[in-house]
C-alpha positions as CSV (number, residue, x, y, z in Angstrom):
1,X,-19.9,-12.5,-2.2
2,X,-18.5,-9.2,-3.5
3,X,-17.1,-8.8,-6.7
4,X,-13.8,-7.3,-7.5
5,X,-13.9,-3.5,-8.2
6,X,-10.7,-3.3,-10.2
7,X,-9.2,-3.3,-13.6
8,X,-10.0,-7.6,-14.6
9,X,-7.4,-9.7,-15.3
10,X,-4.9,-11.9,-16.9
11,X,-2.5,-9.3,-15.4
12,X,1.3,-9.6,-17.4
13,X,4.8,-8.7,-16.3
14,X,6.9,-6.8,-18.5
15,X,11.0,-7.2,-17.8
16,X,12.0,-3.7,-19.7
17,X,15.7,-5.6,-18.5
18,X,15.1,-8.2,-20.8
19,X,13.2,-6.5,-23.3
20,X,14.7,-2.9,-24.4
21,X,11.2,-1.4,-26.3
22,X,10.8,1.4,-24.2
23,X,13.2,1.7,-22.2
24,X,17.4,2.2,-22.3
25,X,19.5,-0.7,-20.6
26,X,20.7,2.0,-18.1
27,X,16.8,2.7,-16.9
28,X,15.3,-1.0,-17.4
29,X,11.7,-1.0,-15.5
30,X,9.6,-3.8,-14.4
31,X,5.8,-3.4,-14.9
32,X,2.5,-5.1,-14.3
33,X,0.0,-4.2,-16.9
34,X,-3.3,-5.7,-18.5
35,X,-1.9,-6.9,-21.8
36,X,-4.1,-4.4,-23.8
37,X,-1.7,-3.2,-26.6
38,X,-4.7,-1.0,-28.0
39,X,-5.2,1.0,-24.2
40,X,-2.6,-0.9,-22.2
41,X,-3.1,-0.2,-18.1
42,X,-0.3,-0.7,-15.9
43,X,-1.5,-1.9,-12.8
44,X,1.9,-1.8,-11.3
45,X,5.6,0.1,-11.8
46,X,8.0,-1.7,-9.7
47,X,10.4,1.3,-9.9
48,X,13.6,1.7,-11.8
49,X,16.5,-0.7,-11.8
50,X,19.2,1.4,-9.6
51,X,16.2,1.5,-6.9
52,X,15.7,-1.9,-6.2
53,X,17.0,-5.5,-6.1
54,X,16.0,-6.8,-9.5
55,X,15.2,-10.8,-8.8
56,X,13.3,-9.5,-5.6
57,X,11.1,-7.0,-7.5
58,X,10.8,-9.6,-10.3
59,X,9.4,-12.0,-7.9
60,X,7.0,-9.2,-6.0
61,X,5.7,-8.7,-9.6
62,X,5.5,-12.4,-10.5
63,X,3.1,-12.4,-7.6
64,X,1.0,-9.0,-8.7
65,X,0.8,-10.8,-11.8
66,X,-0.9,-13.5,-10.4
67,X,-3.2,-11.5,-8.0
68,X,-6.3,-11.8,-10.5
69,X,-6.4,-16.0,-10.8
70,X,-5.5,-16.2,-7.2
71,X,-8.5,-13.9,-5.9
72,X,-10.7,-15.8,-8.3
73,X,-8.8,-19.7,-7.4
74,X,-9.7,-18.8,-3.3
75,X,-13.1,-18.0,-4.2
76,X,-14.1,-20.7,-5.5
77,X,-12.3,-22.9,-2.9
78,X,-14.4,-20.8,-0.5
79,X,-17.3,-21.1,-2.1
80,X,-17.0,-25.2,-1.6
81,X,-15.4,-25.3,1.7
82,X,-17.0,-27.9,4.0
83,X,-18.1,-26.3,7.8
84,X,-17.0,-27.9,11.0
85,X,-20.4,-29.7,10.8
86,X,-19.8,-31.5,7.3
87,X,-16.3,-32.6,8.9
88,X,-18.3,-34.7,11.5
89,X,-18.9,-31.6,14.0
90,X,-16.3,-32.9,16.3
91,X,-12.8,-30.5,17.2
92,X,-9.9,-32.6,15.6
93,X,-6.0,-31.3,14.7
94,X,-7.4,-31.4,11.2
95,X,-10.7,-29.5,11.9
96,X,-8.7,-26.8,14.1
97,X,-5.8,-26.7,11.1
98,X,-8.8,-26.1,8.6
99,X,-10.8,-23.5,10.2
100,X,-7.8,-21.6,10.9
101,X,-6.9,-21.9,6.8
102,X,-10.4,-21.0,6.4
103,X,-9.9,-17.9,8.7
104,X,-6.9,-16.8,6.9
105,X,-8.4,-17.3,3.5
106,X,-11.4,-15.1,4.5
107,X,-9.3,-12.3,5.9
108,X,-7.5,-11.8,3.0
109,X,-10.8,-12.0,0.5
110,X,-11.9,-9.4,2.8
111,X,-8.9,-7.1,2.7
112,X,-8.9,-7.7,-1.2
113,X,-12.2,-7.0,-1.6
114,X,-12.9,-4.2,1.0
C-alpha cells in the first residue's frame, strides 16, 4: 500500500479566537499546524474571522485535524477487511452494504494517497 507523502501527524487546531498569542481579537485565525513549537508547520489557515462562519470553519478544521489518525484508522481496517469469499461467497444485503463501504473506503485512500 502506498505510504503518505505529506508532513506526519498528530495534526493540532489552534483557535487564535480563544487564544490571543498572535493574533488581535479583531483578526482571530484558525490554523491546523504540526505542534512543533521549535519549526511549527501549518498545514492549514482557515482564513480570517470576517471571512468565514467561525463554528463552520472550526468544525472543517476539527476534521483536518484529524485527517492523519483517520488515513492511518482506514488502513488498517482495510488491511483486515474480509472479501466476499470469507463472508460465505454468497450476495446478501450485508455483503452488497459492505462491498459498497469497502468501495468508498478505497476511493478515498486512493484520492488521499494519489
Amino acid at each position: 500500500m502506498k505510504e503518505f507523502e505529506g508532513t506526519k501527524g498528530p495534526w493540532l487546531v489552534h483557535d487564535t479566537y480563544e487564544e490571543y498569542n498572535d493574533y488581535t481579537p479583531e483578526n482571530p485565525q484558525i490554523i491546523v499546524w504540526d505542534g512543533d513549537e521549535q519549526a511549527s508547520k501549518y498545514i492549514c489557515d482557515m482564513g480570517e474571522m470576517g471571512d468565514f462562519n467561525y463554528a463552520e470553519e472550526l468544525a472543517n478544521a476539527k476534521l483536518i485535524a484529524a485527517a492523519p489518525e483517520l488515513l492511518e484508522a482506514l488502513q488498517l481496517l482495510l488491511s483486515h477487511a474480509p472479501s466476499i469469499e470469507d463472508l460465505g461467497g454468497k450476495k446478501t444485503a450485508f455483503s452488497n452494504s459492505f462491498g459498497e463501504a469497502i468501495g468508498k473506503a478505497e476511493s478515498a485512500l486512493n484520492k488521499a494517497l494519489s
